[in-house]
C-alpha positions in Angstrom: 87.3 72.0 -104.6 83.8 74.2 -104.2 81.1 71.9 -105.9 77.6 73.2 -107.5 74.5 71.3 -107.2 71.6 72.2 -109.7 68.5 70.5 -109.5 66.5 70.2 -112.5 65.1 68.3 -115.1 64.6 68.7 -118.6 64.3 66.8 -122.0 67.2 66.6 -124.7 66.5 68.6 -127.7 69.8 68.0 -129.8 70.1 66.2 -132.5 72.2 62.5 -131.7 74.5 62.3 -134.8 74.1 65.7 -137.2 76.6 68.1 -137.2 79.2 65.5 -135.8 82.4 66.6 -137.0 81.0 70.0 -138.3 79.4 71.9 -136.2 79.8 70.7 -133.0 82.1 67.8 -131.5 81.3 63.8 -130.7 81.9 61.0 -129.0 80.7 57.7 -128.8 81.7 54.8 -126.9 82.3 52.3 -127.8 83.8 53.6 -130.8 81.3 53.2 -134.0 78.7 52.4 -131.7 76.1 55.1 -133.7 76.6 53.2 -136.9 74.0 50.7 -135.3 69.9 51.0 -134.9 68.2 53.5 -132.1 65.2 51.6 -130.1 63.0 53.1 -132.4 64.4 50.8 -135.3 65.3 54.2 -136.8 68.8 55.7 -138.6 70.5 57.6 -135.9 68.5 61.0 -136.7 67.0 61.3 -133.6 67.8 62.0 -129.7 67.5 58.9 -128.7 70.7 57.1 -128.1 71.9 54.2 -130.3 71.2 50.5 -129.6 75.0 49.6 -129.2 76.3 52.9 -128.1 76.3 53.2 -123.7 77.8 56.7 -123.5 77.6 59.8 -125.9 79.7 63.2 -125.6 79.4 66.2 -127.8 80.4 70.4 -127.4 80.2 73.3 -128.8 83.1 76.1 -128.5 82.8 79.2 -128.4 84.6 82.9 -127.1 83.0 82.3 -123.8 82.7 78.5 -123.2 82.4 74.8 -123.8 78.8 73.9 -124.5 78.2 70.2 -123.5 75.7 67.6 -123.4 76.4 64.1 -122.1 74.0 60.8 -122.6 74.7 57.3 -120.8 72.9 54.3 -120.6 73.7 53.8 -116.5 71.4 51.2 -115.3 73.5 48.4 -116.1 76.2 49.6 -114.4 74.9 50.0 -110.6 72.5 48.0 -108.6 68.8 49.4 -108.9 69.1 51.1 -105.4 72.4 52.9 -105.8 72.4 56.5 -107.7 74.2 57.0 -110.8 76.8 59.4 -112.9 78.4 60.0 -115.8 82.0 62.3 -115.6 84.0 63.8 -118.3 87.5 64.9 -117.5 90.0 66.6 -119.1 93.9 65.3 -118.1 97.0 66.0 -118.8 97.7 62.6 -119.0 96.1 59.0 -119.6 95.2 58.7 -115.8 92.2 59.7 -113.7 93.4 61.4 -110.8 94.2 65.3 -110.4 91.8 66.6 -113.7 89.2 69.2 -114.3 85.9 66.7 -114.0 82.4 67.4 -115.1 80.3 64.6 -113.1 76.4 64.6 -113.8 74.6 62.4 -111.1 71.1 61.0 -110.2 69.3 59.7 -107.8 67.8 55.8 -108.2 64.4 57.4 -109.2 65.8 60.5 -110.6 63.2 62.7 -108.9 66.8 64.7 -108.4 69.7 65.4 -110.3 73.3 67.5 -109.7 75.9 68.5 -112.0 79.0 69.9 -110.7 82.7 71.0 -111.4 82.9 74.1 -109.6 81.0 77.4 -108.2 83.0 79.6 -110.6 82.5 77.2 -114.1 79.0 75.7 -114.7 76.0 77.6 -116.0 72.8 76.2 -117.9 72.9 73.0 -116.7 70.4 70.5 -117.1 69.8 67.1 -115.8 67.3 64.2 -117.2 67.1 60.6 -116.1 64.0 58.6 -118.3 63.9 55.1 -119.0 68.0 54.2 -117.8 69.3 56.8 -120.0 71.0 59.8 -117.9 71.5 63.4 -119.7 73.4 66.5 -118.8 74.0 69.7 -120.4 75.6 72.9 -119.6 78.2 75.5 -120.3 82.0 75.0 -119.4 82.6 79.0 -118.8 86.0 79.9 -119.7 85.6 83.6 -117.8 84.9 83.1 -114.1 85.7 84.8 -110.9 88.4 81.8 -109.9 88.9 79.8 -107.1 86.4 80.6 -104.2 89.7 79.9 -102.2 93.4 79.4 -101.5 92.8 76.0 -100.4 91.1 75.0 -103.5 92.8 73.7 -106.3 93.0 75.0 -109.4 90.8 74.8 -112.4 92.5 73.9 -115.7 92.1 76.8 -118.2 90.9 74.8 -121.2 91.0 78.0 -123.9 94.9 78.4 -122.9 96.8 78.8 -126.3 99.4 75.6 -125.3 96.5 73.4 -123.4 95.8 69.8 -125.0 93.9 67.4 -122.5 93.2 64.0 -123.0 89.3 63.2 -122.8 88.4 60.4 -120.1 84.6 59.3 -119.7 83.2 56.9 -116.8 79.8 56.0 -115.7 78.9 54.3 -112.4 76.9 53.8 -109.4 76.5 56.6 -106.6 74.9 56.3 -102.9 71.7 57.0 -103.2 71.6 60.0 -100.1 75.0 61.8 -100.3 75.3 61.1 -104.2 79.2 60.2 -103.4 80.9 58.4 -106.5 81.7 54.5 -105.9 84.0 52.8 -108.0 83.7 52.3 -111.7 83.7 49.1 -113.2 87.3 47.9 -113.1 86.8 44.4 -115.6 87.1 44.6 -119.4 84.1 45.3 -121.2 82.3 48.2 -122.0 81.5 49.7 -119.0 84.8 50.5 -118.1 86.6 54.1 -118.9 87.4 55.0 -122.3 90.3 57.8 -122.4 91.0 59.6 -126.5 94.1 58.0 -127.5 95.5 62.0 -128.2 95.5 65.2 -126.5 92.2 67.6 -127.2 92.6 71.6 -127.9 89.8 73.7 -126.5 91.9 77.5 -127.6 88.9 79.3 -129.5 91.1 81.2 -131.7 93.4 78.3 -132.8 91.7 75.3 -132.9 88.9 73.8 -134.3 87.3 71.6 -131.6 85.0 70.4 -133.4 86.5 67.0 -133.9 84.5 63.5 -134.2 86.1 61.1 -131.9 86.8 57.4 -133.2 90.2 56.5 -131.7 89.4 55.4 -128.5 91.1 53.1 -125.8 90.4 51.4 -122.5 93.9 49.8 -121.8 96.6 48.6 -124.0 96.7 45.3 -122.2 93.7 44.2 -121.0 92.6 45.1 -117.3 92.4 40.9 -116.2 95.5 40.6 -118.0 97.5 43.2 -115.9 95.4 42.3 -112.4 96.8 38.6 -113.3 100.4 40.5 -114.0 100.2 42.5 -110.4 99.0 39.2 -108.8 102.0 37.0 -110.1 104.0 39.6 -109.5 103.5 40.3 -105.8 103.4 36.2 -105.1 106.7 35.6 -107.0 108.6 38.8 -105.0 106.8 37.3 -101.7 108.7 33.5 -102.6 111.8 35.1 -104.0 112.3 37.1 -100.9 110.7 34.9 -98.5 111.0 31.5 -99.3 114.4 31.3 -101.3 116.4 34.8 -100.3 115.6 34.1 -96.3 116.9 30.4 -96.5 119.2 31.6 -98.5 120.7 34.5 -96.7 120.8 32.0 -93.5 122.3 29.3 -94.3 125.0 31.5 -96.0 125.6 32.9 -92.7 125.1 29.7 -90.3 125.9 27.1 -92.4 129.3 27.6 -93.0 130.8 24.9 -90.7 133.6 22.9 -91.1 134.9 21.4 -94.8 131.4 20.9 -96.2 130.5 22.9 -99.4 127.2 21.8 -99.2 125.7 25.4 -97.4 127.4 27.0 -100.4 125.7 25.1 -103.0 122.2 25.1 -101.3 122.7 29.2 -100.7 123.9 29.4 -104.5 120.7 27.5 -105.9 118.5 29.5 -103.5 119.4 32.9 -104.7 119.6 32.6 -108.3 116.1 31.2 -107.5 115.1 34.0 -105.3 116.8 36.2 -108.4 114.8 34.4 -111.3 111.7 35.2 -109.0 112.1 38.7 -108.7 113.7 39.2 -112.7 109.9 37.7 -113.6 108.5 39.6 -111.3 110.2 42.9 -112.1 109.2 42.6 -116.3 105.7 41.8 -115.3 105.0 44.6 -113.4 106.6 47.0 -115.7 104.6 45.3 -118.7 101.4 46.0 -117.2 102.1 49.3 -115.5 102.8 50.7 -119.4 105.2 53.2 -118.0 108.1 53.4 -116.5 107.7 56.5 -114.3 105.0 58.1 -112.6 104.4 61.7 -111.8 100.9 63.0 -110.2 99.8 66.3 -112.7 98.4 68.2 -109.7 99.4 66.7 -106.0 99.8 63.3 -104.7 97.6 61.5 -102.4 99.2 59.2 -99.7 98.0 56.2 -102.1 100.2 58.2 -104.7 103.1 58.6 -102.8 103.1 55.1 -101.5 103.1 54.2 -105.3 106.0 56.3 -106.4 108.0 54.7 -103.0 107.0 51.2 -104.1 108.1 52.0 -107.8 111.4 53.7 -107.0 112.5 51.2 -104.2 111.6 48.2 -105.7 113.9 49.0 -108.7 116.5 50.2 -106.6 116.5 46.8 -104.5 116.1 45.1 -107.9 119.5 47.0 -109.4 121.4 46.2 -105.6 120.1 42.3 -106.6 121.8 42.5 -109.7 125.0 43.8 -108.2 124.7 41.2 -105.8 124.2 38.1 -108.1 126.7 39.3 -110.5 129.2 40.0 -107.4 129.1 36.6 -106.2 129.6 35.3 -109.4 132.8 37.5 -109.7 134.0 36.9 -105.8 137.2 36.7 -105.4 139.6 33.5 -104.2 139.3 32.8 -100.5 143.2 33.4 -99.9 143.0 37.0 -101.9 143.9 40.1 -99.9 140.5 41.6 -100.5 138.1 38.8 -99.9 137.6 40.3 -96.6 136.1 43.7 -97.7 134.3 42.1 -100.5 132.7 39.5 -97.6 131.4 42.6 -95.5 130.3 44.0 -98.9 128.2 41.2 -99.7 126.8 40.7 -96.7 125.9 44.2 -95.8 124.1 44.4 -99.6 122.1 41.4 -98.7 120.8 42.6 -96.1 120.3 46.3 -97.1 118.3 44.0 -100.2 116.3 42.5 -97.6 115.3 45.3 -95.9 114.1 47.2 -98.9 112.0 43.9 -99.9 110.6 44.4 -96.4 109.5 47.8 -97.1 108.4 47.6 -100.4 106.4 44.4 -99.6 104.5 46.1 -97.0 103.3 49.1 -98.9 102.3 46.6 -102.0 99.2 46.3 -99.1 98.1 50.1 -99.5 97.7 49.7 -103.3 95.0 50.0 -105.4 95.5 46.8 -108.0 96.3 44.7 -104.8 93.1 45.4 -103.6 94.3 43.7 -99.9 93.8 46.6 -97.6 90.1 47.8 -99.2 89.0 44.1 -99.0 90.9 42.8 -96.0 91.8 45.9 -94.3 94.7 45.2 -91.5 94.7 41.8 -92.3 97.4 41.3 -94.8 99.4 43.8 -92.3 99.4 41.1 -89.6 100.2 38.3 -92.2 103.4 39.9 -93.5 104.4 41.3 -89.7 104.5 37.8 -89.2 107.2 36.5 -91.6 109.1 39.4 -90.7 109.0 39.0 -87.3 109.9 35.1 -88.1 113.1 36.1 -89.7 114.5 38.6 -87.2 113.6 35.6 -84.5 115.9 33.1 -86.5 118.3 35.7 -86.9 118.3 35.9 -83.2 117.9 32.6 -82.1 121.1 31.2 -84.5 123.2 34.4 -83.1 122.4 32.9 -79.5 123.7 28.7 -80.7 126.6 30.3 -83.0 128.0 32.2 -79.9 127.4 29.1 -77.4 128.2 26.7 -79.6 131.9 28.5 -80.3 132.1 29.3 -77.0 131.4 25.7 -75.2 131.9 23.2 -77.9 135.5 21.6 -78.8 136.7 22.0 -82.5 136.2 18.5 -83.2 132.6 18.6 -81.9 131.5 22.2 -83.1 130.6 21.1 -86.5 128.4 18.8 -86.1 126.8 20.0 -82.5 126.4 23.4 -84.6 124.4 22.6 -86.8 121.5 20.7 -85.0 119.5 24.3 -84.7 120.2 25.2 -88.7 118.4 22.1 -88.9 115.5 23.0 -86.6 114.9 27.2 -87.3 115.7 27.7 -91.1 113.0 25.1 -91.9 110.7 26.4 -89.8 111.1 29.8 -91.1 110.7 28.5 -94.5 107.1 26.8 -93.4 106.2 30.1 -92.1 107.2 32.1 -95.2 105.9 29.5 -97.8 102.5 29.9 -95.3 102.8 33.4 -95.6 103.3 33.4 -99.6 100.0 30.8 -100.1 97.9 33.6 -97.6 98.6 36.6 -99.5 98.0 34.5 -102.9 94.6 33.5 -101.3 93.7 37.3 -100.2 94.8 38.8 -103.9 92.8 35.9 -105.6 89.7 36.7 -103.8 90.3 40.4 -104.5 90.6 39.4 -108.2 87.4 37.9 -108.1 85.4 40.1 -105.8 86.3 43.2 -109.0 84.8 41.0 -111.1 87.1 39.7 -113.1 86.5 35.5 -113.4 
């Protein structure tokens, strides 16, 4: 997308709270926040923003455009040295991401100030920054010349006849040379993103925009609530899969010597506690995601698409777990002509399981609630390269003593020469995973707290 930059600086003339509802459209945040007392210890009849209110939107429609002014208290939300901004978007859905954006931004001293959206959209705009209040005005043009080219994407045509948008406001810091956004505030409070809790019509001819927004939400469940969610839920897969599925899935294989049904009872309580892990897991993550499926409005990112792969493997794996616990439960009688197939089955699922957990473990790294490859960068990588790599080497070390111990040992001394390495590598690889597991708890922790939240 072309951006415009338009330096100027001007005072606010509009009135704060008449014609709200009437003759124009309005927005506070948070919601009722103009009810309160201005810092002149006067009704809200003035330009000055409210006491309790840190952002204010309002527009006026008409034939040819969206006429908008934007006031936010920003000083609180940056440190002194970084820039500042305050963006409107309009979305098709309740997520920032591929939207039409208006962003109004300032420098620390706000000798300068830029609005931009694109070359072909923004005219009168005007840009103030006095005593930690940033404002913005301008016209949304709803005739221009288009895209300036193919690459660029497209504009949403907000006077369209079937177009509703959802609103979303954020304020933040910006560096202080290039003006690039940094991250909003992610914690609860009032400084994170508000989003209109319904869809907005802009159509001149059959809507009346000129609505006074009081319905209003940040998150349905609380942002610490759903970082704690994403944190259980990646240390409860990480143990489920592991801890208990990797023991599991070897001494299933390895143990199996001789008379004893003890490897069958220590692989039984193993995976149904590898399959309570992941059935926790898998509610939590769906509780605080609020969906069930994801689609990008406009294009996806790589971020995106790693998110839609996590999503859609992860319940796949989750479903083959299902089949797999209730399979075994169902297994048929050792002498039955089809235990065989149903062996290979079971054993082929497990592993096709594993594998998936592998993946989808590994691009939990890339995403954005994790937080581990912003913060730690290839760290976490190495860490879960390493429990991998300590399974496929137990795999391959017990392959190498099943084979010579069949091969060398006598019946009567196979079962109990055989089982010496179980002993030695499934323990060890249980160590390393449960070492693993603490690590990646530590690294999402830290994350947790270097957002903010406490």
């Amino acid at each position: 997308m072309l951006w415009m930059f338009v330096h100027v600086i001007v005072p606010v003339s509009s009135l704060i709270s008449d014609g709200c509802g009437v003759t124009r459209g309005c927005w506070f945040q948070p919601a009722n926040c103009e009810l309160g007392i201005t810092n002149s210890f006067s009704r809200n009849d003035s330009n000055e923003l409210p006491d309790r209110c840190g952002v204010y939107h309002s527009w006026h429609l008409s034939a040819y455009g969206l006429l908008f002014q934007m006031m936010a208290r920003v000083d609180a939300v940056t440190y002194p040295m970084n820039g500042r901004y305050i963006a409107l978007a309009f979305s098709l859905d309740k997520r920032m991401g591929h939207d039409t954006v208006i962003q109004c931004i300032t420098t620390p001293s706000g000798d300068r100030g830029v609005i931009y959206a694109s070359s072909q959209i923004l005219s009168q705009t005007e840009v103030n920054y006095i005593n930690g209040i940033l404002t913005c005005s301008g016209m949304f043009n709803f005739v221009y010349l288009g895209n300036s080219s193919s690459t660029e994407p497209a504009i949403f045509q907000l006077n369209e006849e079937d177009s509703s948008y959802y609103l979303l406001s954020a304020r933040g810091g910006a560096d202080p040379r290039s003006l690039n956004l940094m991250v909003h505030s992610v914690v609860d409070g009032n400084y994170f993103p508000f989003i209109t809790t319904e869809r907005m019509s802009f159509c001149p001819q059959y809507s009346n925009a000129n609505f006074w927004i009081h319905n209003m939400e940040q998150s349905a469940v609380p942002r610490r609530t759903r970082h704690i969610f994403a944190i259980v839920h990646g240390v409860l897969m990480l143990s489920g899969w592991w801890v208990f599925g990797a023991s599991g899935m070897l001494i299933a294989r390895y143990g199996k010597r001789g008379e004893n049904p003890m490897w069958f009872h220590l692989h039984r309580l193993l995976m149904l506690l590898s399959f309570l892990c992941q059935t926790i897991a898998f509610v939590l993550i769906y509780v605080q995601a609020q969906r069930i499926y994801s689609v990008c409005t406009d294009s996806c990112s790589s971020q995106d698409f790693t998110k839609v792969l996590h999503s859609i493997l992860g319940t796949v794996i989750y479903a083959l777990t299902v089949v797999q616990v209730i399979a075994g439960m169902l297994r048929p009688r050792k002498d039955a002509s089809n235990r065989p197939f149903f062996n290979v089955l079971h054993r082929s699922n497990g592993f096709i399981c594993w594998i998936g957990a592998a993946i989808c473990c590994t691009t939990a790294i890339n995403l954005g609630k994790t937080g581990l490859y912003a913060i730690f960068n290839r760290v976490p990588y190495y860490v879960m390269m390493a429990v991998i790599i300590s399974f496929v080497m137990s795999i391959v070390l017990l392959e190498l003593t099943y084979n010579r111990n069949t091969k060398d040992c006598s019946p009567d001394s196979l079962d109990r020469s055989s089982l010496y390495p179980i002993f030695f590598v499934i323990p060890i690889n249980a160590v390393i995973a449960v070492g693993v597991t603490a690590g990646c708890a530590y690294m999402m922790v830290t994350t947790f707290k270097i957002y903010g939240f406490r």
